[in-house]
C-alpha positions as CSV (number, residue, x, y, z in Angstrom):
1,X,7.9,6.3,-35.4
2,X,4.4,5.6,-36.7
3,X,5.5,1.7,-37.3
4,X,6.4,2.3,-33.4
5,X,3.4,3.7,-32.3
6,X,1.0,1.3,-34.1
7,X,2.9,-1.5,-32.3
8,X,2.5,-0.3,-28.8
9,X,-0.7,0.8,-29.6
10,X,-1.5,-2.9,-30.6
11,X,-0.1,-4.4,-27.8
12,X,-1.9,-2.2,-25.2
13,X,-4.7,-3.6,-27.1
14,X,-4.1,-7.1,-26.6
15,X,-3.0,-6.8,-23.1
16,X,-6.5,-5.3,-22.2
17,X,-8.1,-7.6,-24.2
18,X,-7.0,-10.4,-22.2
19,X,-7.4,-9.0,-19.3
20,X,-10.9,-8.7,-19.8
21,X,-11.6,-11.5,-21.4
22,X,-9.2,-14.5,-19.8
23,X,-7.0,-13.7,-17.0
24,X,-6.3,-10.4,-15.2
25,X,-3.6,-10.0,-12.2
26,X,-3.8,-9.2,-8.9
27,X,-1.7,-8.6,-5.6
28,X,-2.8,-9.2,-1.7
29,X,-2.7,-6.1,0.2
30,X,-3.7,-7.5,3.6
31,X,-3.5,-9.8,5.7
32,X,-7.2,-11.1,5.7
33,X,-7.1,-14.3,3.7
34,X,-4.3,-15.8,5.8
35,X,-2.9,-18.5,5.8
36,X,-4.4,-19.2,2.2
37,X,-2.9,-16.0,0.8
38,X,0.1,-13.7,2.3
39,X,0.7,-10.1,1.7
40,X,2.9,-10.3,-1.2
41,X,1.5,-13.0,-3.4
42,X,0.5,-12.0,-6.7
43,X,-2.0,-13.8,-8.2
44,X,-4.3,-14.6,-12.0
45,X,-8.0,-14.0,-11.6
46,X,-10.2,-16.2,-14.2
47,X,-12.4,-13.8,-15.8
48,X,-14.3,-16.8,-17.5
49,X,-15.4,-18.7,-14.6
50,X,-18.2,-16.4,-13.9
51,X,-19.3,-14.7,-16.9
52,X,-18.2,-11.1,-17.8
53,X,-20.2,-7.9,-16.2
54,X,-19.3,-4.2,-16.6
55,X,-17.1,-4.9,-13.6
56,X,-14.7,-7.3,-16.2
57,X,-13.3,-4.2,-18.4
58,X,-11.2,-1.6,-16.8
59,X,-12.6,1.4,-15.0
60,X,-16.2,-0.5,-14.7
61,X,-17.8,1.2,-17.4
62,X,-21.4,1.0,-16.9
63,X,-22.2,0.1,-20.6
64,X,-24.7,-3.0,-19.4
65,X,-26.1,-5.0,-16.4
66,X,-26.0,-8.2,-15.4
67,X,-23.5,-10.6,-16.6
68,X,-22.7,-11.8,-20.1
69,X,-22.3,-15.9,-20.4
70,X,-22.9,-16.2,-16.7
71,X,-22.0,-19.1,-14.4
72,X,-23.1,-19.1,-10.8
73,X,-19.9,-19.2,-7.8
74,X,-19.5,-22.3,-5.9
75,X,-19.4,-22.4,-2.0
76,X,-15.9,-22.2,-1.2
77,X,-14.3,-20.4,-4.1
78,X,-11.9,-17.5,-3.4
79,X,-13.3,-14.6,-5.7
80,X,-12.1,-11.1,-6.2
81,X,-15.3,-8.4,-6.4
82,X,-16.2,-5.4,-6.1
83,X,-16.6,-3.4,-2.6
84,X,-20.5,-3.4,-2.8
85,X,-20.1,0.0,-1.1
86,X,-17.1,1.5,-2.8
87,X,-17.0,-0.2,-6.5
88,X,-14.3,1.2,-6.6
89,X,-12.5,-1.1,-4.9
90,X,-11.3,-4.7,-4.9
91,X,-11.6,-7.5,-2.5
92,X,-10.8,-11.2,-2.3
93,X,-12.6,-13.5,0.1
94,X,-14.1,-16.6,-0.1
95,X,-17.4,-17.7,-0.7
96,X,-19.1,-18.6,2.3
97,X,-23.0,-18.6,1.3
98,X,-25.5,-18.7,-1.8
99,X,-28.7,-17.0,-2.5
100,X,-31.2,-18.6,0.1
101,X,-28.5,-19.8,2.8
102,X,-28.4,-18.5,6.3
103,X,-25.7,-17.5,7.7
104,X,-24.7,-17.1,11.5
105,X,-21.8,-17.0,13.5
106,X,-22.4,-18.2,17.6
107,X,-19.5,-18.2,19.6
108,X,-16.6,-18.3,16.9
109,X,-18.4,-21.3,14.9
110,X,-20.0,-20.8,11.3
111,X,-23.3,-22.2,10.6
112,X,-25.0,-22.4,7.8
113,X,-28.5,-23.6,7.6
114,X,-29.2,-23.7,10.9
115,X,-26.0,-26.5,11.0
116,X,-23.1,-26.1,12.4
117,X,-19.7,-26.2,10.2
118,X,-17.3,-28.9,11.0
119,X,-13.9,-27.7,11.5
120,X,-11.1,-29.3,13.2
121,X,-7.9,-27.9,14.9
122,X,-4.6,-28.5,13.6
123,X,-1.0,-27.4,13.6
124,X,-0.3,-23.6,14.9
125,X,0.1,-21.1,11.9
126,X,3.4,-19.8,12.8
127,X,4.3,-16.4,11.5
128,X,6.3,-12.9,12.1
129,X,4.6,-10.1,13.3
130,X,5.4,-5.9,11.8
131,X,7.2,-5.5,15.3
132,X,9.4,-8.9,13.7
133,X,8.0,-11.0,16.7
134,X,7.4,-14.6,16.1
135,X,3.7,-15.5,17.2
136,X,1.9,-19.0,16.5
137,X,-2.1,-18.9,15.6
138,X,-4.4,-21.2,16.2
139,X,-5.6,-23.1,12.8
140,X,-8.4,-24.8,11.9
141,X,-9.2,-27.2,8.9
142,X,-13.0,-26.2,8.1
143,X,-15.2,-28.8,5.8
144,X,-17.8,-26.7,4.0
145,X,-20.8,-28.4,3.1
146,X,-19.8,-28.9,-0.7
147,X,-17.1,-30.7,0.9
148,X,-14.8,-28.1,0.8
149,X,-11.8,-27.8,3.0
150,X,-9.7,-25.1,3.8
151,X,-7.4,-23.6,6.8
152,X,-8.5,-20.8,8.7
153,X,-7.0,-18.8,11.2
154,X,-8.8,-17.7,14.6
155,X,-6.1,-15.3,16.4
156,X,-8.4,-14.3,19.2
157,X,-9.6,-17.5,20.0
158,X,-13.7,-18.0,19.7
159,X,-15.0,-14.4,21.1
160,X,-13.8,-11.8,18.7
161,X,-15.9,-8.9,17.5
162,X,-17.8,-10.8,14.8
163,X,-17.9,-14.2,16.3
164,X,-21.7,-13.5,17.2
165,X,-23.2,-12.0,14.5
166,X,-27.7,-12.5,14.0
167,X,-29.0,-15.0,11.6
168,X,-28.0,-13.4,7.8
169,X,-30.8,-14.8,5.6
170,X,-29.3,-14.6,1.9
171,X,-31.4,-12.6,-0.7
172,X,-31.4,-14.1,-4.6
173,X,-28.8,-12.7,-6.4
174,X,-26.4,-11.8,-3.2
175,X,-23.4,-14.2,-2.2
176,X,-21.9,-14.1,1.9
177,X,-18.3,-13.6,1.8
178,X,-15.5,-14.2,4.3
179,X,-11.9,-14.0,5.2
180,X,-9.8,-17.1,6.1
181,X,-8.4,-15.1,9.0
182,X,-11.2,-14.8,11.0
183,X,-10.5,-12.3,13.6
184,X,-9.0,-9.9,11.1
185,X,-11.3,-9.8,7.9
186,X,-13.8,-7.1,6.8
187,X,-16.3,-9.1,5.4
188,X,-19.8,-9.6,4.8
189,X,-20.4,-9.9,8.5
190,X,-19.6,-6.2,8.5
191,X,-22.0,-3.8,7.3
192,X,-19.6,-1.3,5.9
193,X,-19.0,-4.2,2.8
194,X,-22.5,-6.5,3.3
195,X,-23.3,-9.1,1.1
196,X,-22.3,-9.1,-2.8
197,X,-24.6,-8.8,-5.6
198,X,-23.4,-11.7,-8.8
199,X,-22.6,-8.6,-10.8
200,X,-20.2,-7.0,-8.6
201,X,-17.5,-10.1,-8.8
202,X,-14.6,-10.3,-11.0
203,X,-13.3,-13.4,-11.6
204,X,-11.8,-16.1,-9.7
205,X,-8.8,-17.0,-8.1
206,X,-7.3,-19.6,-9.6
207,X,-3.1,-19.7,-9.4
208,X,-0.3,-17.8,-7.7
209,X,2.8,-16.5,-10.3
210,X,4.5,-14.7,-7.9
211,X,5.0,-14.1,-4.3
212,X,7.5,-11.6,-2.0
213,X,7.9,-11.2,1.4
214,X,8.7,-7.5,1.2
215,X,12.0,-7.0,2.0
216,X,13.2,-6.0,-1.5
217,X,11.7,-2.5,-3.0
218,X,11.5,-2.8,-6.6
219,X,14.6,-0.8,-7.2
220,X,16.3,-3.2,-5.8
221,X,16.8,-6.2,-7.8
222,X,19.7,-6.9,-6.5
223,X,17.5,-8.1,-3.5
224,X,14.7,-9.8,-5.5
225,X,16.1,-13.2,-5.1
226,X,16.2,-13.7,-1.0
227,X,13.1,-12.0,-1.0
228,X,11.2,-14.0,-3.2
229,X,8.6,-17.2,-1.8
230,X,10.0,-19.8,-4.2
231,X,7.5,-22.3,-2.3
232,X,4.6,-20.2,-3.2
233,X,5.1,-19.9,-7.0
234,X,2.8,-21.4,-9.2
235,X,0.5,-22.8,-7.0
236,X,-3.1,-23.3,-7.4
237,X,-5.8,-21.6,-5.2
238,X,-7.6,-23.7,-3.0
């Protein structure tokens, strides 16, 4: 029984370890980084890619500030953090604008620096609705100005409640985060979450492992294999 104990004991150890150190797991709740991530997929956060702050061990502990071995984000990164108003809550969104940038929305179209953001339309997002209905989205392709690409989703077209938003000017140390799916992201265009101090974020996104669409509890394994996105697995982040 000791022999036992020490083991498990050990390896609760080592799992901890490396989720604080390398690469920590996490699953989408929502539907707000659509079509990049679905509800269901369960991805690795890097824990490296932006240093380590009391935010990278369990429970947030607040035995420093700062970050440890620090490395800044990069526009356009998908990034788990901390709810600057409720640490003690995740989010993931993706990084929209650095210290000094200026952010504004007019009329459904980001700008940044006073520029508008290219973006051009493509290929409907089609998708099922919780009432099982069908529906097609419009997507964009939007070109950052890193160079970036990625899809986005803009459900209610151009005049949704924050597609005119004032002119955010970016303080040092703070990072603007959005949602892929427009329309349907709490963000940092939204007071109750705001922009995101560098200490509050949590690693990186960097690969899916897993993804289901729901339909199998997790009793019921029998069901795991229909409801599982094979299409989806091991998949990087972009």
């Amino acid at each position: 029984m000791r022999e036992f104990i020490k083991t498990l004991v050990y390896a609760i150890l080592i799992a901890v370890a490396f989720r604080t150190v390398a690469y920590e797991p996490f699953n989408i709740p929502s539907g707000s980084m659509f079509p990049t991530l679905l509800v269901g997929d369960y991805l690795f956060v890097s824990k490296p890619s932006y240093g380590y702050s009391r935010h990278s061990l369990p429970f947030s502990p607040p035995l420093f500030d700062g970050r440890i071995l620090a490395s800044a984000p990069e526009r356009g990164d998908v990034a788990v953090f901390k709810k600057p108003t409720d640490e003690a809550t995740d989010y993931i969104k993706r990084v929209i604008g650095l210290p000094g940038d200026r952010i504004q929305m007019k009329q459904g179209r980001l700008y940044i620096n006073g520029e508008i953001v290219p973006r051009r339309r493509v290929e409907d997002y089609v998708m099922t609705d919780p009432y099982g209905r069908t529906v097609s989205i419009p997507q964009y392709i939007e070109t950052l100005p890193n160079g970036v690409e990625h899809h986005i989703l803009e459900q209610l077209g151009d005049r949704a409640q924050h597609d005119n938003t004032r002119e955010f000017e970016i303080p040092e140390g703070l990072y603007f985060m959005m949602g892929d799916n427009r329309d349907n992201s709490l963000d940092s265009r939204d007071g109750s979450v705001g922009m995101v101090p560098f200490e509050n974020f949590v690693g990186r996104a960097e690969f899916l492992f897993f993804s289901t669409d729901g339909s199998a509890r997790g009793y019921e394994f029998w069901k795991w294999p229909f409801a599982t996105r094979y299409s989806r697995l091991f998949q990087a982040i972009e």
